[in-house]
BABA-978190 format. One line per 10 residues: for each residue x, y, z of C-alpha. Coordinates in Angstrom, 2 decimals. Layout:
BEGIN
X/Y/Z  ...
END
This chain:
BEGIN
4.95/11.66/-2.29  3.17/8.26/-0.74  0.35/6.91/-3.20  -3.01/8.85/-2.38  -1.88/11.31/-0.53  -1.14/14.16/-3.20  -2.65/15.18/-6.29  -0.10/13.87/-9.68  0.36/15.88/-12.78  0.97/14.07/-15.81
3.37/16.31/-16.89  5.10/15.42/-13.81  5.41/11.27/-14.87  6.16/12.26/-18.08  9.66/10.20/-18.71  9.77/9.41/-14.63  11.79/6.10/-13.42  9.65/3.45/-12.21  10.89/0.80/-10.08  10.71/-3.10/-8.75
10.25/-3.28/-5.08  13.85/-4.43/-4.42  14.78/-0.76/-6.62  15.73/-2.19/-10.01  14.65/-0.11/-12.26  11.93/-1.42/-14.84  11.83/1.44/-17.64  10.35/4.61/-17.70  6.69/6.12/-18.12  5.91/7.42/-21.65
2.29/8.42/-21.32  -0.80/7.67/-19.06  -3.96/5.58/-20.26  -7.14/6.63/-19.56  -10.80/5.94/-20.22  -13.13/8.89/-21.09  -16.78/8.58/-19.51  -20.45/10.00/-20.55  -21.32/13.79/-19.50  -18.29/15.45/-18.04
-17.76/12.82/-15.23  -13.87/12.39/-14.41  -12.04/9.44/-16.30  -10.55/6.72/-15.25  -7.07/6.18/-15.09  -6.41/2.66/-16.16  -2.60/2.32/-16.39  0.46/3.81/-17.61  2.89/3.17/-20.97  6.31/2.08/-19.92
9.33/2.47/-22.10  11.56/-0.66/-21.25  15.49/-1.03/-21.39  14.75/-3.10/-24.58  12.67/0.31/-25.72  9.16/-1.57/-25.89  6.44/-0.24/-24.70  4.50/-1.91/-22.47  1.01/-1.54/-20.51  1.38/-1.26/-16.37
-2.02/-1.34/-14.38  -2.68/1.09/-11.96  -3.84/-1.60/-9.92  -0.32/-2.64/-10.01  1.36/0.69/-9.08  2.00/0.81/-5.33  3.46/4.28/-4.75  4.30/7.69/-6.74  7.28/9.47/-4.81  9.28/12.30/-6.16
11.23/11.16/-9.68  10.28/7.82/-9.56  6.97/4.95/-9.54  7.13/1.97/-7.72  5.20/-1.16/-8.82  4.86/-4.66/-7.39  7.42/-5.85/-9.03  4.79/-7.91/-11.82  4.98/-6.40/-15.41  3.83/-8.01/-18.33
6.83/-7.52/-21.11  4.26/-7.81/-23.94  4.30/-4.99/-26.35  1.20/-2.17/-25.71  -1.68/-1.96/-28.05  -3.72/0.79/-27.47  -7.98/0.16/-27.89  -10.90/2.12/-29.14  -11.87/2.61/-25.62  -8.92/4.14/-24.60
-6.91/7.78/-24.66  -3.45/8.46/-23.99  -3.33/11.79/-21.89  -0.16/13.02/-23.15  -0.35/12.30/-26.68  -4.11/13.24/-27.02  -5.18/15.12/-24.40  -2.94/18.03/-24.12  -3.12/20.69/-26.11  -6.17/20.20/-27.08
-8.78/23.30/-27.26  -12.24/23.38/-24.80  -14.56/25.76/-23.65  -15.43/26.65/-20.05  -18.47/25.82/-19.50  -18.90/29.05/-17.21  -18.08/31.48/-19.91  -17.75/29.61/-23.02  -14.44/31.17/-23.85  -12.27/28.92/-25.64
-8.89/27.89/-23.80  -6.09/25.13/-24.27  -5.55/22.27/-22.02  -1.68/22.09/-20.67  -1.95/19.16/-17.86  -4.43/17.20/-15.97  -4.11/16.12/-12.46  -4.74/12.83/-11.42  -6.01/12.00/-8.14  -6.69/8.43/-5.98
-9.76/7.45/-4.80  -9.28/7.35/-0.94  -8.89/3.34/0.09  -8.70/2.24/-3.38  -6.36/1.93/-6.30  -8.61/3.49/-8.33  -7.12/6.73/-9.91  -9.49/9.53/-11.24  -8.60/12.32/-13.90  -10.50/15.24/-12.16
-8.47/18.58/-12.76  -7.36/20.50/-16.48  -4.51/23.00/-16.26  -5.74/25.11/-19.04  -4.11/28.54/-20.60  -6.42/31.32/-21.95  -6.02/32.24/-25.61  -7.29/36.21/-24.84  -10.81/37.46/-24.77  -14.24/35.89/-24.36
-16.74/35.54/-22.13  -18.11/38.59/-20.43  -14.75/39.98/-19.33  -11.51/40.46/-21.97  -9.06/38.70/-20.31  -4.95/38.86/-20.82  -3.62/36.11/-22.78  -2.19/33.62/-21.74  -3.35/33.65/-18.02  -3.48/30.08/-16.70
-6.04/28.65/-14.21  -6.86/25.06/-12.97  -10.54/24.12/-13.32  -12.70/20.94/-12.05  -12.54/18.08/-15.29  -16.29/18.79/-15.38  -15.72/22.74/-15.67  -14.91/22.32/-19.89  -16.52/20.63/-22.51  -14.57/19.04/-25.33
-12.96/16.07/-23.59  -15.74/14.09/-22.15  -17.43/11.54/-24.86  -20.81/12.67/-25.89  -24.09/10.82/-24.47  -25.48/10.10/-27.46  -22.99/8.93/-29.10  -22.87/5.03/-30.38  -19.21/4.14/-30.86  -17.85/1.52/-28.49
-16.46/4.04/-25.98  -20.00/5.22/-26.08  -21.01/1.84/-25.01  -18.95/0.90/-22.33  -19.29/4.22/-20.62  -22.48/3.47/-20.90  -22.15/0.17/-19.06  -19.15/1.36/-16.48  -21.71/1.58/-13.08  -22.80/-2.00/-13.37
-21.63/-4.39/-11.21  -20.35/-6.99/-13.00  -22.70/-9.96/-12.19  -25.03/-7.00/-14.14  -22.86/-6.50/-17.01  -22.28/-10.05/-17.52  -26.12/-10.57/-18.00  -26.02/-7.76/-20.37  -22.95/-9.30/-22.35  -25.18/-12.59/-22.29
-28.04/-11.10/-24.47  -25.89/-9.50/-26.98  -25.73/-10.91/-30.49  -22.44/-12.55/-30.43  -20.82/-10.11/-32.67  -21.86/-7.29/-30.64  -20.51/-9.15/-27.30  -17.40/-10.23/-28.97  -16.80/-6.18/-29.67  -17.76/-5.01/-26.05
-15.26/-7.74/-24.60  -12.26/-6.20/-26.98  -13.36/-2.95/-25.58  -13.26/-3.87/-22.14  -9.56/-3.40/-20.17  -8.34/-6.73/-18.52  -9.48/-5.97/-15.13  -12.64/-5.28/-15.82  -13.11/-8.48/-18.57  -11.97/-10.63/-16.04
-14.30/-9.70/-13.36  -17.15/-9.94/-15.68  -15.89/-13.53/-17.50  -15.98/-14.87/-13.59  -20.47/-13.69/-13.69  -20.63/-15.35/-17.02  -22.12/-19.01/-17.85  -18.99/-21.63/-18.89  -20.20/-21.28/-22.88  -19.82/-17.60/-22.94
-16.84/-17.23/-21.40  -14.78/-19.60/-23.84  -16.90/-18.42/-26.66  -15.12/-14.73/-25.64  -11.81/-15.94/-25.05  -11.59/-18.02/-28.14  -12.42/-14.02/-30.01  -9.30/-12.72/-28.00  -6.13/-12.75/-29.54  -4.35/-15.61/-27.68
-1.32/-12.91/-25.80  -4.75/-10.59/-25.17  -6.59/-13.94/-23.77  -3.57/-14.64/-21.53  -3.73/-11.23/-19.96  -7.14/-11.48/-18.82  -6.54/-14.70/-17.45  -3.69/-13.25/-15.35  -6.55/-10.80/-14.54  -8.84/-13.43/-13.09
-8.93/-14.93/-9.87  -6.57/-18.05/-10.08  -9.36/-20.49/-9.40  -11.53/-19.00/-11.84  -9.73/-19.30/-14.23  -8.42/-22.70/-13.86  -12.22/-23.62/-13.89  -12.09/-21.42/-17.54  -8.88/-23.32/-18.81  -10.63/-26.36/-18.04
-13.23/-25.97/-20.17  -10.84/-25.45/-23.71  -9.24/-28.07/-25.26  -6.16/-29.55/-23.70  -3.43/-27.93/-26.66  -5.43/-24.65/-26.31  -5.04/-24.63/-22.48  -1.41/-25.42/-22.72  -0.88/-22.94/-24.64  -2.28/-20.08/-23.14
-0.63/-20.98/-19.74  2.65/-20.72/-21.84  1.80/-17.58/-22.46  0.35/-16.49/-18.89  3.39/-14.92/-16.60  4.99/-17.84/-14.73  3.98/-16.64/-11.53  0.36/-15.97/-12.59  0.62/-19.38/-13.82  2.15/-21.46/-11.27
-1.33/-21.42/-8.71  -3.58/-22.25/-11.86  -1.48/-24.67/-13.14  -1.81/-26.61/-8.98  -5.47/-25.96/-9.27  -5.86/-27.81/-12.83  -4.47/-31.18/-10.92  -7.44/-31.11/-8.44  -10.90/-32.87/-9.22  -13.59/-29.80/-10.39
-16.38/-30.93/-7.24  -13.22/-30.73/-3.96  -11.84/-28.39/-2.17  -8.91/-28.18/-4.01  -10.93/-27.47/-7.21  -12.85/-25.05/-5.83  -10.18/-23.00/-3.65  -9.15/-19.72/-4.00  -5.45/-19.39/-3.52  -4.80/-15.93/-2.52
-6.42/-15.66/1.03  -5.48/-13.50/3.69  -2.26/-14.90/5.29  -0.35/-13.70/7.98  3.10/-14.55/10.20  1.92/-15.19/13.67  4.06/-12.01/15.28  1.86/-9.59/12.32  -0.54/-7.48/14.74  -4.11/-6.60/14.83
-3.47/-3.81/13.15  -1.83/-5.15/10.09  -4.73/-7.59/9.84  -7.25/-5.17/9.67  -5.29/-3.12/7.14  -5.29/-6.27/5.04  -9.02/-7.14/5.86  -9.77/-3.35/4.51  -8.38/-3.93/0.85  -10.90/-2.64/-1.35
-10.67/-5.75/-3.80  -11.09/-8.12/-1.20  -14.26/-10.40/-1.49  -16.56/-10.07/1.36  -15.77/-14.13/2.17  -12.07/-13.69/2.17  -12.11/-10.76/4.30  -13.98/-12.38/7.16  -11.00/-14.05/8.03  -7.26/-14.39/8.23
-4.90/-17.76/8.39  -1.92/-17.45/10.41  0.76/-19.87/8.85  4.58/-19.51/9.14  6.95/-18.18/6.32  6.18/-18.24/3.50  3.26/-16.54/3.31  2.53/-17.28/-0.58  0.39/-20.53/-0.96  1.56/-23.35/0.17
2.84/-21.21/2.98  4.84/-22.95/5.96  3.39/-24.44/8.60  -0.98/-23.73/9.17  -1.24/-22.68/12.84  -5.01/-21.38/12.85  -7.28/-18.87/11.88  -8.59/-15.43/13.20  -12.36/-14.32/12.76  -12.97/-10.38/11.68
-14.80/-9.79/14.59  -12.10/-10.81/17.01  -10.33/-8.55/15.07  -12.33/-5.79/16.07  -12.03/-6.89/20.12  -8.14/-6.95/20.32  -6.07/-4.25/20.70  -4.11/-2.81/17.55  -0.73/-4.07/19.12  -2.06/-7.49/19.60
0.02/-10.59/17.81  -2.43/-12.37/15.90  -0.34/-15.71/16.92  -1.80/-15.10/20.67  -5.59/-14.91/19.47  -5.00/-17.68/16.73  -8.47/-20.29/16.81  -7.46/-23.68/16.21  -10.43/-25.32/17.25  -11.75/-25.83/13.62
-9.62/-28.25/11.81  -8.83/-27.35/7.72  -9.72/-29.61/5.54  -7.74/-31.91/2.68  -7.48/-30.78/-0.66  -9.65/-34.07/-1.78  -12.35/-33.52/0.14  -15.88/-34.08/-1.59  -18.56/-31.35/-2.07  -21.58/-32.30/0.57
-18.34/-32.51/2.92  -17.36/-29.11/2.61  -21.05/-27.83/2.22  -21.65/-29.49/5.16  -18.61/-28.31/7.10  -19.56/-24.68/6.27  -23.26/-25.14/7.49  -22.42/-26.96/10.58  -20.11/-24.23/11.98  -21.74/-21.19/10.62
-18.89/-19.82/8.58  -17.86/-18.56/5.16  -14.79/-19.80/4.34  -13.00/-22.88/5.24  -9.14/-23.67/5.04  -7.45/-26.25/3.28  -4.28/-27.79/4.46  -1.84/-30.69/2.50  -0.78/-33.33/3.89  2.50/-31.38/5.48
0.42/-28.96/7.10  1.44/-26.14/4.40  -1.89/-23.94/3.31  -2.90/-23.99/0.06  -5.92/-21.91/-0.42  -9.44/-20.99/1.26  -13.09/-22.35/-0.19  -15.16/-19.70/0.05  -19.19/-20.15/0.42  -19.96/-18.44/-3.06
-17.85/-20.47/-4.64  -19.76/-23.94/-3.14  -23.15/-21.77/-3.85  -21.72/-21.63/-7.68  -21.67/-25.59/-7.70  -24.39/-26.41/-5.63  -26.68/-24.33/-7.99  -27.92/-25.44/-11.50  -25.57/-24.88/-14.39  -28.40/-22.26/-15.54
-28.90/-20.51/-12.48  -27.21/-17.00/-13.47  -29.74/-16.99/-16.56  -32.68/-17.54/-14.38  -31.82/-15.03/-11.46  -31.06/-12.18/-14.01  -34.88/-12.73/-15.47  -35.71/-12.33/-12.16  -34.39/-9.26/-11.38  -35.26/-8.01/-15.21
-39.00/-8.64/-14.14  -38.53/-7.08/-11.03  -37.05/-3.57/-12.56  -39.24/-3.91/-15.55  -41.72/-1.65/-14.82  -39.13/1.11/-13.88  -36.86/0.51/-16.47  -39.46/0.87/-19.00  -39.79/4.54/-18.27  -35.88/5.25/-19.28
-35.11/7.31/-22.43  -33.61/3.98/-23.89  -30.41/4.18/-22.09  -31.43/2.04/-18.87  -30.04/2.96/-15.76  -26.24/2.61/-16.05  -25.90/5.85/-16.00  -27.24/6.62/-12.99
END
């Protein structure tokens, strides 16, 4: 079964193989992690517990799981060894979920939960609880039914598994919090007491911590990362995008820093550690290094497959660099770039090496801010490439990321009163619980 294109039964992972990409085998799934959300909306799957040769268990992303076939998971080959620590905010499905009792909500007969299915969200790697195998226990409801009949329902079809809306726990809270982008949660996370924030950030999985540390001003992010245990803060900076946080790293003292990119996954760590020897206000300080890179005989077609990644920022999807092997940053040899929308002109077939633009030159790692500003201005584009001396690419500059310097230091402060006084008069009319509910 290819990732996304069947429903999964957690029954069915229960003890399966999961597997490198080259087929070594990396241990074998234990139970599933999940997040429980406010008024009988389906949860999120956030990762699985792998059992490792050494019999550790450890924590694998979903986000990191790049296929589901019959007996076996495949991953991208990147699993953190450290040992799993489950949080208030999350529930394992096999150890807590099944068996569990809950009522249909269509005849409030009470019946016992044997499996859930879990399902992808189509073009993401977003996985959603949204069925409950369930068994009958024998009467109820307006007909007397045999026991033990079995019947699959919709997740929001029983009650007794969802978190309750009022509650005030930290589950409570971040369920609370899950439909705001993140630029929105970190301005909540901002005008929390600091104990408060310190307890949402705990409560927070690494994916989503790091996208939110990346809206937050320099003070508040080391303030939360110094609350982290120092293995936990290492995760989340694996999380991050590698030039964000280099630009957190550099902000903690130079023995704290050290250590945490000890601690950070060698391969996580190797493009942070390149950023950290570039000035803060260049190119090279400021560059992403995980753009969109392809071999010049890739097609059209696998461009536009890459450009559609759900993750993908809106910057780095509006164009790809064509560079030989290797494709990781520094790649081989920077040949040129091609825009989205020529994308969308060429034939599927079409090698991206014959459509290539090498009319605009990249740019060296040292070059100054009002260079780069200007460069982007000048030829009306949103990302720029830059290039080392041997012609190898080592990352893009994308226009946010010059906004986020050009801007004063206080600048996400002042745009989220903004947009507080400009929702004000709706958001006065809530019950109390805002809007993040939807």
């Amino acid at each position: 079964m290819v990732l996304g294109a069947q429903r999964v039964f957690v029954s069915h992972l229960s003890g399966v193989a999961v597997f490198d990409p080259v087929g070594d085998q990396v241990g074998r799934v234990r139970d599933v992690v999940a997040m429980l959300r406010v008024g009988g909306r389906p949860p999120r799957v956030l990762g699985l517990v792998v059992e490792v040769v050494s019999r550790r268990r450890v924590f694998l992303p979903m986000t990191r799981v790049t296929g589901v076939a019959s007996g076996q998971v495949i991953t991208t080959g990147v699993v953190n060894m450290r040992r799993f620590e489950q949080r208030p905010t999350e529930t394992l499905v096999l150890g807590e979920l099944l068996d569990r009792q809950v009522t249909l909500v269509e005849t409030g007969e009470k019946v016992t939960v044997l499996d859930v299915g879990l399902t992808q969200v189509p073009g993401r790697r977003d996985w959603l609880i949204d069925k409950v195998f369930v068994r009958r226990g024998g009467g109820g409801g307006l007909r007397r039914r045999r026991s033990g009949e079995t019947l699959t329902v919709e997740w929001s079809a029983v009650t007794g598994l969802s978190l309750e809306e009022e509650g005030q726990g930290a589950a409570n809270l971040l369920a609370t919090f899950e439909q705001l982008r993140p630029a929105d949660l970190a301005n909540v996370l901002h005008h929390l007491s600091p104990k408060r924030r310190a307890e949402v950030a705990a409560a927070l999985d690494d994916d989503r911590l790091a996208d939110v540390l990346e809206e937050l001003p320099d003070d508040d992010q080391v303030e939360i990362l110094g609350k982290l245990k120092e293995e936990r803060a290492a995760d989340v900076l694996e999380a991050m995008d590698p030039d964000d946080a280099a630009d957190l790293l550099s902000e903690l003292p130079e023995g704290d820093m050290n250590r945490l990119l000890e601690l950070m996954e060698p391969q996580d760590a190797a493009p942070v550690r390149r950023l950290l020897t570039y000035e803060e206000r260049t190119a090279g300080g400021m560059m992403t290094t995980e753009p969109i890179v392809l071999r010049p005989d890739a097609t059209v077609a696998d461009a536009l497959a890459r450009v559609r990644v759900q993750d993908l920022s809106a910057p780095l999807a509006a164009q790809v660099y064509v560079c030989r092997p290797p494709e990781e940053t520094p790649t081989g040899k920077y040949l040129g770039l091609v825009h989205f929308q020529r994308l969308l002109r060429e034939p599927p077939g079409t090698l991206v090496g014959s459509v290539v633009d090498t009319d605009l030159r990249p740019l060296p790692p040292d070059t100054p801010l009002p260079t780069l500003t200007s460069y982007l201005a000048a030829y009306n584009i949103v990302s720029v490439p830059v290039v080392d001396e041997s012609g190898s690419l080592l990352g893009a500059v994308t226009v946010d990321d010059v906004l986020d310097h050009l801007l004063p230091d206080d600048w996400r402060e002042a745009a989220a009163r903004e947009m507080f006084a400009v929702h004000e008069p709706t958001e006065s009319r809530q019950d109390g619980r805002g809007t993040a509910d939807g």
